[in-house]
C-alpha positions as a printed NumPy array, in Angstrom:
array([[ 28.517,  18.123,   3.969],
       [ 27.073,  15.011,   3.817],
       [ 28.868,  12.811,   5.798],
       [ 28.176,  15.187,   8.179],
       [ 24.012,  14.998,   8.081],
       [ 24.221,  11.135,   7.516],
       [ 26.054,  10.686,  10.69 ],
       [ 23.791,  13.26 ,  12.537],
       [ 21.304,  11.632,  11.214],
       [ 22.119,   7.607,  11.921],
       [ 23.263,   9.157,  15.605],
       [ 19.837,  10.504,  16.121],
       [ 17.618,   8.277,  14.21 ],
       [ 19.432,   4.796,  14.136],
       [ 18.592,   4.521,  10.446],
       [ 21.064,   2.93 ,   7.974],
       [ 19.171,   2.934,   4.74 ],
       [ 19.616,   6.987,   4.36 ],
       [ 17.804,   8.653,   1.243],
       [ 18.39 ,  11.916,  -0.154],
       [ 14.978,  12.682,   1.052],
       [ 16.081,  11.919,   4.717],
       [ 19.587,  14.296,   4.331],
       [ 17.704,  16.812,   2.518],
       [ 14.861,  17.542,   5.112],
       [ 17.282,  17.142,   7.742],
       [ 19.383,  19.83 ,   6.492],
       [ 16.434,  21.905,   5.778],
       [ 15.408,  21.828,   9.571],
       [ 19.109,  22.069,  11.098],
       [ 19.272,  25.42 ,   8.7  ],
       [ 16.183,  26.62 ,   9.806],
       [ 13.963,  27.215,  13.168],
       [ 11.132,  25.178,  11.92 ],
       [ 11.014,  23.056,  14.956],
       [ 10.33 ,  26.116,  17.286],
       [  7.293,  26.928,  15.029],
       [  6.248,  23.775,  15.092],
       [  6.438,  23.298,  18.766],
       [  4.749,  27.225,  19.29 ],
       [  2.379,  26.818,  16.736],
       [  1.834,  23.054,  15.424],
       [  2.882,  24.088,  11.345],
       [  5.005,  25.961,   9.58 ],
       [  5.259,  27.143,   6.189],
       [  7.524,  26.74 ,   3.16 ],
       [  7.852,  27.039,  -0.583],
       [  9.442,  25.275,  -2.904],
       [ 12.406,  28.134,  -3.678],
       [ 13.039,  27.241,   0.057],
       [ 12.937,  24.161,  -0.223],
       [ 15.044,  23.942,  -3.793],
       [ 17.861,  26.444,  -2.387],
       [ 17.938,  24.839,   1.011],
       [ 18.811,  21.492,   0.048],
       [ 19.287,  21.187,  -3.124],
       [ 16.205,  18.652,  -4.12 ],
       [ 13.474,  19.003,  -6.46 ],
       [ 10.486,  20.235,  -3.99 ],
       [  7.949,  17.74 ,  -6.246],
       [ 10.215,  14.722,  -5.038],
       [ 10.768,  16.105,  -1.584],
       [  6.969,  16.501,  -1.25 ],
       [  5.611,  13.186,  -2.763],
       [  5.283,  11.246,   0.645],
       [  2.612,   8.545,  -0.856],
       [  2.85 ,   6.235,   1.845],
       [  3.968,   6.736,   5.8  ],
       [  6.79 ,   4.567,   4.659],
       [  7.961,   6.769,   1.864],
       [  8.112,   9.652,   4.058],
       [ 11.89 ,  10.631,   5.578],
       [ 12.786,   9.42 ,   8.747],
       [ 12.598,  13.532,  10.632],
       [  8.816,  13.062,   9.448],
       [  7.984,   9.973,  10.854],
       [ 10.077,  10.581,  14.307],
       [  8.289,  14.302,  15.128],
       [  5.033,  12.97 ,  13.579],
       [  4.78 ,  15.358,  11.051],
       [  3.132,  15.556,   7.305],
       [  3.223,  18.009,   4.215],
       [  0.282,  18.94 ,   2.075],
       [  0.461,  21.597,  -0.86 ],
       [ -1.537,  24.527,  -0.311],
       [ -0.616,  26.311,  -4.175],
       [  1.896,  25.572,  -6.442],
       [  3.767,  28.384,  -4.374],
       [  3.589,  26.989,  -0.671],
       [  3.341,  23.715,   1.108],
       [  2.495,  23.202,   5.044],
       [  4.621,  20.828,   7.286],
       [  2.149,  20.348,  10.133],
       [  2.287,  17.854,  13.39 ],
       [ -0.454,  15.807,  12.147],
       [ -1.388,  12.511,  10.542],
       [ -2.418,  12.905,   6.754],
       [ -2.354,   8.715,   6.21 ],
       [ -4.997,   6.639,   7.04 ],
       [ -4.949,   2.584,   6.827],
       [ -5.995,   0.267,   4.494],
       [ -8.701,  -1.651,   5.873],
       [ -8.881,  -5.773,   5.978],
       [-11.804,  -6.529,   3.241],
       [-15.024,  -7.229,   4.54 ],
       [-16.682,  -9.484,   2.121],
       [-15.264, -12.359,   2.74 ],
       [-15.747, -14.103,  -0.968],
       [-14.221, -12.5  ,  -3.368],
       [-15.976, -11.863,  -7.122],
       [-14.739, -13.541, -10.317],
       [-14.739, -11.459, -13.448],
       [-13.704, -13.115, -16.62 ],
       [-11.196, -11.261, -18.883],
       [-13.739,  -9.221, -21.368],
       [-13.691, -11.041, -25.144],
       [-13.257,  -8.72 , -28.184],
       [-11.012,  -6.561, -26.891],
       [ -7.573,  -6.42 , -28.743],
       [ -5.589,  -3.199, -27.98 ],
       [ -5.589,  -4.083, -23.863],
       [ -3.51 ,  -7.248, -23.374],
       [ -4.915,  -8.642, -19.68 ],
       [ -2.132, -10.567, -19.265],
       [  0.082,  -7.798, -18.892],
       [ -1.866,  -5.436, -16.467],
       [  1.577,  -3.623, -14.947],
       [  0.735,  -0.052, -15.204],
       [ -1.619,   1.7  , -12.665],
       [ -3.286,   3.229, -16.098],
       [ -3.271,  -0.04 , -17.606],
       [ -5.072,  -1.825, -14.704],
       [ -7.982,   0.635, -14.481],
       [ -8.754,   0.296, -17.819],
       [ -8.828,  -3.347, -17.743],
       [-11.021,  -2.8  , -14.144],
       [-13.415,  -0.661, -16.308],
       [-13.626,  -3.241, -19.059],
       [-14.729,  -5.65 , -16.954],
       [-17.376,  -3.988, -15.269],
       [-15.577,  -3.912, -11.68 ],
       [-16.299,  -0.281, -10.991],
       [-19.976,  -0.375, -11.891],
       [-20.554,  -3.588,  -9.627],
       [-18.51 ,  -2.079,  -6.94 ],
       [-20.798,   1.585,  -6.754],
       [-23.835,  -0.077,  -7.732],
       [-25.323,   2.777,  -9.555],
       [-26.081,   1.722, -13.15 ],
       [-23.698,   2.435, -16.026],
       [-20.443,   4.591, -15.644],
       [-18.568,   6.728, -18.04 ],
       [-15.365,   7.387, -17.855],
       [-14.699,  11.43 , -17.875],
       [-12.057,  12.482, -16.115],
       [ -8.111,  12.023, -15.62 ],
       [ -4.471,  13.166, -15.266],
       [ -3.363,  16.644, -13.527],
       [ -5.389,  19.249, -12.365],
       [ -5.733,  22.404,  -9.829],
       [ -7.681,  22.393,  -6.754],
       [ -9.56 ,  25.051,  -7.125],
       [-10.195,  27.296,  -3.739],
       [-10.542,  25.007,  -1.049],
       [-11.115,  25.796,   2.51 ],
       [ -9.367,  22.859,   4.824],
       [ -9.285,  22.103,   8.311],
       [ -6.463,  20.544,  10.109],
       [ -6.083,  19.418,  13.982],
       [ -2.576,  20.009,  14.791],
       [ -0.165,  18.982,  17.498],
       [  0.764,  21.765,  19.862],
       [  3.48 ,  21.88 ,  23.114],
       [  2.372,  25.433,  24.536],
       [ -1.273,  25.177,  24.751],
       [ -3.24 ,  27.012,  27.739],
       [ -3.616,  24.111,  30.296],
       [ -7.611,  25.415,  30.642],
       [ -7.67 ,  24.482,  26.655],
       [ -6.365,  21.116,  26.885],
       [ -9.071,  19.065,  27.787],
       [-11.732,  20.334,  24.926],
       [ -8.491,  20.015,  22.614],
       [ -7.863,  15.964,  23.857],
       [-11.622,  15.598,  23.469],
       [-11.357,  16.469,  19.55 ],
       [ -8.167,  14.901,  19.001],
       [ -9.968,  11.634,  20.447],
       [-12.441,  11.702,  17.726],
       [ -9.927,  12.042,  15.236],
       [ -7.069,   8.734,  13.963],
       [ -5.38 ,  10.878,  12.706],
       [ -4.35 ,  13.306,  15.28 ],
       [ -1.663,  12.541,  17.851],
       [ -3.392,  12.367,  21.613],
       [  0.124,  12.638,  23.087],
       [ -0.138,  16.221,  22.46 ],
       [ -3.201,  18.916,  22.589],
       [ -4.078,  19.809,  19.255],
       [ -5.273,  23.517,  18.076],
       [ -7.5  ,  23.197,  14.646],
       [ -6.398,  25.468,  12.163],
       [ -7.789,  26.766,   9.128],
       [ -5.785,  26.938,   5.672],
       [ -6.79 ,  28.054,   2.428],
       [ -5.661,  25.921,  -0.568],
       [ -5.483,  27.527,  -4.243],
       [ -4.944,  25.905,  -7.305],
       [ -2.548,  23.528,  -6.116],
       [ -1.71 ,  20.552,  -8.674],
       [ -3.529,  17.43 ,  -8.104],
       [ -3.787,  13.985,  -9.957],
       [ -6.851,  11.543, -10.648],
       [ -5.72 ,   8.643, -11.857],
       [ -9.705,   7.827, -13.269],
       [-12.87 ,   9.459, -12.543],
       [-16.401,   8.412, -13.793],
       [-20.018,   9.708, -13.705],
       [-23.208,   7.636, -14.084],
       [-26.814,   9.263, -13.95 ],
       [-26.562,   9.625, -10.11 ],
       [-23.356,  10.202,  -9.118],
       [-19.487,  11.15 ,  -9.691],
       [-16.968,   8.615,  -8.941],
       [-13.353,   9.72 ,  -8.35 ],
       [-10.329,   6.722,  -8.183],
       [ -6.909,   6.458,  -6.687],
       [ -4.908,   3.326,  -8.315],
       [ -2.045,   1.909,  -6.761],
       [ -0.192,  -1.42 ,  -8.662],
       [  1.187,  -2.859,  -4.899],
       [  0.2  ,  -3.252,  -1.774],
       [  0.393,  -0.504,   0.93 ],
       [  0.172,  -0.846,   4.205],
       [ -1.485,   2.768,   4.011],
       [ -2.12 ,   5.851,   1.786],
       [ -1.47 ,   9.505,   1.79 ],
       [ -5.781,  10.923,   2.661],
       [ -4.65 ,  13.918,   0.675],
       [ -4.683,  11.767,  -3.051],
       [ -8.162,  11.06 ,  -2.381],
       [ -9.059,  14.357,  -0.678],
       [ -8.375,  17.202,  -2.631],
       [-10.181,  15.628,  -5.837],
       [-13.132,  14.944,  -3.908],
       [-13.345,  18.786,  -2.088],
       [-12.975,  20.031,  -5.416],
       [-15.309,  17.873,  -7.216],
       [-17.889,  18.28 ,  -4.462],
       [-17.873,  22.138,  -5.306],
       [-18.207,  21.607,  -8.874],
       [-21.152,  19.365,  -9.508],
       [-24.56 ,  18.617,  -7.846],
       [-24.029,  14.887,  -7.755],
       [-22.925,  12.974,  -5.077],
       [-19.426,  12.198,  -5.183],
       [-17.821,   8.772,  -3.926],
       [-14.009,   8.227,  -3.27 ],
       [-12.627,   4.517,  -4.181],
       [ -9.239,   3.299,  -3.621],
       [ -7.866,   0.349,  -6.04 ],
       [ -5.083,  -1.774,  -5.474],
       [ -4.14 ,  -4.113,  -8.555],
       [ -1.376,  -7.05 ,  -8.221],
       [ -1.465, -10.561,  -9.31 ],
       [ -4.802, -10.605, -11.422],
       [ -6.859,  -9.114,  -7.834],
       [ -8.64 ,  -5.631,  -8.078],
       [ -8.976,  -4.422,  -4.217],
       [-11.577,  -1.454,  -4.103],
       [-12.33 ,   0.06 ,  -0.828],
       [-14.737,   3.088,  -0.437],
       [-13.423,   6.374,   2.074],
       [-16.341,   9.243,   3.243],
       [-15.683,  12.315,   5.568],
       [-17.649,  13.511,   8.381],
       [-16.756,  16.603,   7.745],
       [-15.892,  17.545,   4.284],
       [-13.388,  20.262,   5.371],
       [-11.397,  18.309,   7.445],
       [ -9.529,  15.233,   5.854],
       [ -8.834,  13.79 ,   9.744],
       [-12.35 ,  12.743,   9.701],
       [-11.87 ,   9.824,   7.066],
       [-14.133,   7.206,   7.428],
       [-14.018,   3.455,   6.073],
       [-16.769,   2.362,   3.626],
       [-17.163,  -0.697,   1.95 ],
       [-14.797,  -3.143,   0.561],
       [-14.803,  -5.884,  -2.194],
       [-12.231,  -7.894,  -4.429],
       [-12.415,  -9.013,  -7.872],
       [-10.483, -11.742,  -9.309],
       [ -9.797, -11.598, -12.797],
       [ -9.18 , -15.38 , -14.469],
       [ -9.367, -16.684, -17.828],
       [-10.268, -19.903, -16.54 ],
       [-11.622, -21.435, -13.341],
       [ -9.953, -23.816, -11.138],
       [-11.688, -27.076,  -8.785],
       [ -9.987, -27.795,  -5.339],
       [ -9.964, -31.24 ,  -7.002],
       [ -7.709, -29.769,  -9.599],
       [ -5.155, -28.484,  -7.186],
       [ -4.947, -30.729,  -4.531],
       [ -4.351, -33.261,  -7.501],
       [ -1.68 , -31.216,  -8.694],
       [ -0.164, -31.035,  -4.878],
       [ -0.459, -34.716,  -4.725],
       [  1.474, -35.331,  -7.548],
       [  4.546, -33.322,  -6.911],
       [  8.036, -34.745,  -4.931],
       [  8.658, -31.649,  -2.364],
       [ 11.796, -30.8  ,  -1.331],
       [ 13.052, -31.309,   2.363],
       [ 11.795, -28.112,   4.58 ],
       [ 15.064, -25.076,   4.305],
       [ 17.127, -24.321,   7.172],
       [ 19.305, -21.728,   5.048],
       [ 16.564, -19.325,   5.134],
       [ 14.231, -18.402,   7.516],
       [ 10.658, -20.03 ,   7.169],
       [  8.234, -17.747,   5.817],
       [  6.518, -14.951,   8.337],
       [  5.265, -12.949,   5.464],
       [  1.544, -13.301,   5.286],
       [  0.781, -11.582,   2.208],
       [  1.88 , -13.573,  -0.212],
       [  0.782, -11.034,  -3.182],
       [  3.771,  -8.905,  -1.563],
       [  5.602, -11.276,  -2.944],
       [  4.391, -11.489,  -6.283],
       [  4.48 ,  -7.628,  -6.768],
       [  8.555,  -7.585,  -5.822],
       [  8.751,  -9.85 ,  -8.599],
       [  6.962,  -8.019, -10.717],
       [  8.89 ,  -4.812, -10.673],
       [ 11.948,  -7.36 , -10.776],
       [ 11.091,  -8.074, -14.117],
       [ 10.013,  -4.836, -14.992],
       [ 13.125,  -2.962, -14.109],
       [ 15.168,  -2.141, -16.721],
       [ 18.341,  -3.208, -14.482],
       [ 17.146,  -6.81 , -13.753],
       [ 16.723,  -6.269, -10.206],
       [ 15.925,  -3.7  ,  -7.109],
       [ 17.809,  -2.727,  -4.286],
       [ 16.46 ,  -3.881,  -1.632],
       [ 17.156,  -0.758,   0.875],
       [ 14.274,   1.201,  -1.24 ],
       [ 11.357,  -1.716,  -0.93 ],
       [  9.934,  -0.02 ,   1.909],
       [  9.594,   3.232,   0.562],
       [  8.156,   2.169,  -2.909],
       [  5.677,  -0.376,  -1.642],
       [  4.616,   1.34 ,   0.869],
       [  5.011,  -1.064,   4.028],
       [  6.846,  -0.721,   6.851],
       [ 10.617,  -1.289,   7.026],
       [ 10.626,  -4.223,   9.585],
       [  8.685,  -6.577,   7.058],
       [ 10.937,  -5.881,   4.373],
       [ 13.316,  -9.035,   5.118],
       [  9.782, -10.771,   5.96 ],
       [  9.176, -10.609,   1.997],
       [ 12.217, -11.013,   0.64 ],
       [ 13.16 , -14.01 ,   2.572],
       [  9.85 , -15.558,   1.838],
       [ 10.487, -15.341,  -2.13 ],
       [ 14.064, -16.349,  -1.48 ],
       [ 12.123, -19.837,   0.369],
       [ 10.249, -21.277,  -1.995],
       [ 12.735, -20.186,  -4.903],
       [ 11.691, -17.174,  -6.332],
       [ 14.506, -14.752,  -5.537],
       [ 17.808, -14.426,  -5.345],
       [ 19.975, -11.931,  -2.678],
       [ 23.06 , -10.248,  -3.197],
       [ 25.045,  -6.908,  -2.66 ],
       [ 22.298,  -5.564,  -1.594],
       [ 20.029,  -6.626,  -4.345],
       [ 17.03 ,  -8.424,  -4.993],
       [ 16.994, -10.87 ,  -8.336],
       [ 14.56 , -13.41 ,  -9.621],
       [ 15.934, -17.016,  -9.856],
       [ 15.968, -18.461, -13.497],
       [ 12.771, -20.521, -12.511],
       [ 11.287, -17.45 , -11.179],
       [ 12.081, -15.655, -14.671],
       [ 10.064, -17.864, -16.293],
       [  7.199, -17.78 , -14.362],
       [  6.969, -14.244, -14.206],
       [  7.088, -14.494, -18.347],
       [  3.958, -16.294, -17.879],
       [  1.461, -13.335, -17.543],
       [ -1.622, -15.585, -18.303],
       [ -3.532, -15.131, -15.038],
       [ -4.555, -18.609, -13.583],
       [ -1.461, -20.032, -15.475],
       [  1.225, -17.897, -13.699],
       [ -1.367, -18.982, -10.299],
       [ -0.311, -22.501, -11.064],
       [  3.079, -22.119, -11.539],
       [  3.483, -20.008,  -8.11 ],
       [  1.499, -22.542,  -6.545],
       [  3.642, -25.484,  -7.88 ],
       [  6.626, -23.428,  -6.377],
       [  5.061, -22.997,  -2.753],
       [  3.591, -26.628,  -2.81 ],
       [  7.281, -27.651,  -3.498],
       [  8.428, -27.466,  -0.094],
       [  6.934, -30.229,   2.165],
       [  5.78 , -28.245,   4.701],
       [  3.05 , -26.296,   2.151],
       [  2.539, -29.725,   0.605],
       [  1.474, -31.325,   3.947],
       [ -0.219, -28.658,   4.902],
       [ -2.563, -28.071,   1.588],
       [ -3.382, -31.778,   1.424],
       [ -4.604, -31.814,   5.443],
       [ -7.294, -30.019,   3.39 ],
       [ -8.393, -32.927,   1.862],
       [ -9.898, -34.161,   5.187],
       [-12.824, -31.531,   6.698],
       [-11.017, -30.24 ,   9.874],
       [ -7.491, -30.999,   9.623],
       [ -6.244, -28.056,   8.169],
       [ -6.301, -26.513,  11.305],
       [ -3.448, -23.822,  12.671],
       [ -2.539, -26.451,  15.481],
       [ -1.998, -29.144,  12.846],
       [ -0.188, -26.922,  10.47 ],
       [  2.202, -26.144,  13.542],
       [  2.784, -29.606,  14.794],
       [  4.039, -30.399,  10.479],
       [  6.593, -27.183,  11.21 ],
       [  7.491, -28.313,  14.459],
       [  7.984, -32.042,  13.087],
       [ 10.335, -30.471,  10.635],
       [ 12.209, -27.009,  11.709],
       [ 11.806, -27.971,  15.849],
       [ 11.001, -24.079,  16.411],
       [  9.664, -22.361,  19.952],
       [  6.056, -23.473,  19.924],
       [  4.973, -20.24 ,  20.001],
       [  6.927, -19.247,  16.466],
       [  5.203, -22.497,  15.053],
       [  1.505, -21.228,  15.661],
       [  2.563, -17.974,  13.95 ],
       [  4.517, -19.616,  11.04 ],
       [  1.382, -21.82 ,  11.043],
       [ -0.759, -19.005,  10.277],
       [  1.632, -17.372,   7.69 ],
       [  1.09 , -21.441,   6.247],
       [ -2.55 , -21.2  ,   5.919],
       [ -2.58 , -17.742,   4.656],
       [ -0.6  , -18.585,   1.769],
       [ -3.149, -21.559,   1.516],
       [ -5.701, -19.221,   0.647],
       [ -4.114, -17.887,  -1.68 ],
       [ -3.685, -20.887,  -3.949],
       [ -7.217, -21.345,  -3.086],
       [ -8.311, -17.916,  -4.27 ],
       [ -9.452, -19.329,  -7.928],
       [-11.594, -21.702,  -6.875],
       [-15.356, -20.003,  -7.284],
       [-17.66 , -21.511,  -4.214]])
């Protein structure tokens, strides 16, 4: 059989990478009329015996869509999303339950030196999403972040829901033509609710269905409840911060405030969420935003553009593409769960999925570590070089900085382009292009955006220097 549902599949989707997730649902909705209810009614229902003896799949790992990436490819095509609603029933609806990650608005970030005493957390070694918030807690992130005095730490791991009482616009193809412009109108209002189509609000009841907090914490004034990712997502499923916050909101008479931490490479990202409505999860709303640095030691530009001075680069590649991959801390994460997996490497067909970012900038990334000498490809796997081994052994914050520095600042291109910054002005995107030009002779167009990918990456060695 499945031969069968992964060529039904790559005929109607185009998609090579195929995951039992994608086979499973597909199967699931081939068997079954759900695309009729969904089309007459903008949801359907299922449980996870249905689910189970349908396909075959564990209905916890056929459910667990953290990221738009991560969800299979019949989701993402018929805009669709799944939320529990017990531990007995989920809801597929045509709806958007991801929101984006918003660009950070402060533009400086905050230094916070690793805490001194403290012997059973090593800092060096912050892989774990458990691991991470502790050390964030330690060093006071969380409390500069809310701003609301001194925080506890009460609350984590599995719980139920409670009885909640949830709201969700959904996409319908049969609505009444006199409904449709009142529906548009709401749908407008709402990110997360496909305009293509009218959309019908409807009510669901959710009861004691399992939810996780990875950290919550209460001061004198408030509650605050934290999602923790260790990589970088382009986006997040709203449901991991909603249901803890509906709940929590029932349960105690302070306010309650909803962060979302990312932790790679020694940087805490915390960005605040609120609802305009706090029984619908499509009215998410971005608060504020703020990174912490954690370093054991600072760093002066005159330190690093001394050490860019004094390094030999290597002649610009032309056996892999030039870096388009703006984030470099993408980069550093794939090497971290490199070295964490037990195998030695990933595949790389499952990158998208697991760090949450979309499929296209998948090669984006992995190229960019195989530039400057970090990875290694083959058979369809991703590898650290032996020079990238041992930097990735060095878990000292700023000293595994340096060392990824020293790699980037290797090539001439990077070298060129960090030391224009030694002269106010010059390190300008049209500069940076004319050094790629000089050396690659690419469209003029592709050198202004490699340009920018250039000076991003710039910032990043820059990022330890306190103004």
């Amino acid at each position: 059989m499945e031969p069968e549902l992964r060529q039904l599949l790559r005929g109607k989707y185009a998609k090579k990478n195929l995951r039992e997730l994608d086979l499973g649902w597909l199967k699931l909705f081939r068997d079954n009329d759900y695309m009729a209810q969904i089309r007459e009614h903008g949801f359907f229902r299922i449980t996870p015996v249905e689910i189970k003896d349908g396909c075959g799949l564990e209905p916890r790992l056929m459910s667990k869509h953290d990221y738009t990436s991560a969800q299979p490819v019949i989701f993402q095509q018929e805009g669709l999303s799944i939320l529990p609603l017990s531990r007995r029933e989920y809801v597929v609806a045509r709806c958007s339950t991801f929101h984006p990650l918003p660009k950070v608005k402060e533009l400086a970030p905050k230094y916070v030196d690793v805490p001194r005493g403290i012997e059973s957390l090593d800092f060096t070694d912050l892989t774990s999403e458990a691991v991470a918030l502790s050390a964030a807690s330690l060093a006071g992130v969380f409390e500069d972040f809310i701003n609301e005095g001194e925080l506890k730490q009460t609350l984590a791991g599995r719980m139920k829901t409670t009885d909640l009482n949830i709201q969700l616009h959904v996409g319908v193809e049969d609505e009444p033509p006199a409904a449709m412009a009142d529906l548009l109108e709401v749908a407008a209002q709402s990110p997360n609710v496909d305009v293509a189509l009218p959309v019908r609000p409807v009510a669901f009841d959710v009861v004691n269905a399992q939810m996780e907090i990875d950290a919550g914490f209460e001061g004198d004034s408030v509650v605050v409840l934290v999602e923790a990712k260790n990589k970088l997502p382009d986006d997040f499923n709203i449901r991991q911060v909603y249901y803890p916050y509906l709940r929590f909101r029932q349960q105690v008479r302070k306010p309650v405030r909803n962060v979302y931490m990312t932790y790679v490479s020694g940087v805490f990202t915390l960005y605040e969420f609120t609802f305009e409505d706090d029984h619908s999860m499509q009215t998410i709303k971005d608060g504020h935003s703020r990174q912490y640095i954690l370093r054991s030691k600072p760093l002066t530009r005159e330190e690093l553009q001394e050490i860019a001075s004094g390094i030999t680069p290597r002649a610009a590649r032309k056996d892999v593409p030039f870096p388009q991959a703006d984030i470099f801390d993408r980069v550093v994460r794939l090497a971290e769960e490199i070295q964490e997996s037990d195998e030695g490497y990933i595949d790389i067909a499952t990158i998208a999925a697991t760090q949450g970012f979309v499929e296209r900038q998948v090669a984006y990334y992995v190229d960019a570590g195989r530039y400057i000498g970090l990875f290694n490809k083959g058979s369809g796997r991703l590898t650290l070089t032996d020079e990238g081994e041992k930097i990735m052994k060095t878990n000292e914050p700023t000293e595994r900085h340096l060392a990824l520095s020293r790699m980037i600042l290797s090539d001439e291109i990077f070298n060129a382009a960090y030391l224009l910054g030694k002269e106010p002005g010059r390190q300008s995107t049209a500069n940076v292009a004319a050094l790629i030009d000089e050396k690659l002779g690419l469209a003029e167009s592709t050198c202004h955006r490699r340009a920018q990918t250039v000076l991003r990456w710039v910032n990043w060695i820059n990022r330890m220097i306190e103004s």
